[in-house]
N, C-alpha and C positions, 0 to 999 in steps of 0.2 A: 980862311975864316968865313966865306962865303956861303959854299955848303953848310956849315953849323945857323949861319943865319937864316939861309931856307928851310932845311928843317924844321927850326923854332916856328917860324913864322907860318907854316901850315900847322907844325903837331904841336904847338903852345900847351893846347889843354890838355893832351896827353901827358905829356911831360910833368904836370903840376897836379893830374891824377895819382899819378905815380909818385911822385915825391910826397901827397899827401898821406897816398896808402902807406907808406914805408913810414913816416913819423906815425900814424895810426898805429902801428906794427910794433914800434919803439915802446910807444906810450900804454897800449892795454895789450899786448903779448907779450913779448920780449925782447929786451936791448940787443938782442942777435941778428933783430930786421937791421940795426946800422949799418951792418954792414953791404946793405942796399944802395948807402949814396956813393961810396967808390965804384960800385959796378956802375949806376948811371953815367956817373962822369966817363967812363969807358966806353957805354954803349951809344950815348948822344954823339961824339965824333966818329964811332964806328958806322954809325945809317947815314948819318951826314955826308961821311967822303964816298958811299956806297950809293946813295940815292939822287944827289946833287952833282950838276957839275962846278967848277971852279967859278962859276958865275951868281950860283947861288940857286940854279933853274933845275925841274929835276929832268933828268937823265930820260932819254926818248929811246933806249936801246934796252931799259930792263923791261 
């Protein structure tokens, strides 16, 4: 859980860019952006165990 919590904690407003673009997407494009917030949930643990280590710090070897 640690990684996910450093990620948030640097890219916060990324994250809430993107969630807002995707309800944006919902709302005046089409209900087909939903299917935007299952990939997030995918991609926020995916950078998290990638960029972090088990400590929460990020990674000194990428």
């Amino acid at each position: 859980m640690n990684p996910i919590r450093g990620l948030l904690r640097d890219t916060w407003w990324l994250w809430l860019i993107f969630i807002a673009a995707t309800i944006a997407g919902c709302l005046f494009v089409t209900v087909f952006y939903a299917i935007m917030f299952p990939v997030l949930l995918i991609l926020i643990p995916y950078f998290a165990y990638q960029r972090y280590d088990a400590e929460g710090k990020p990674r000194k070897d990428i």
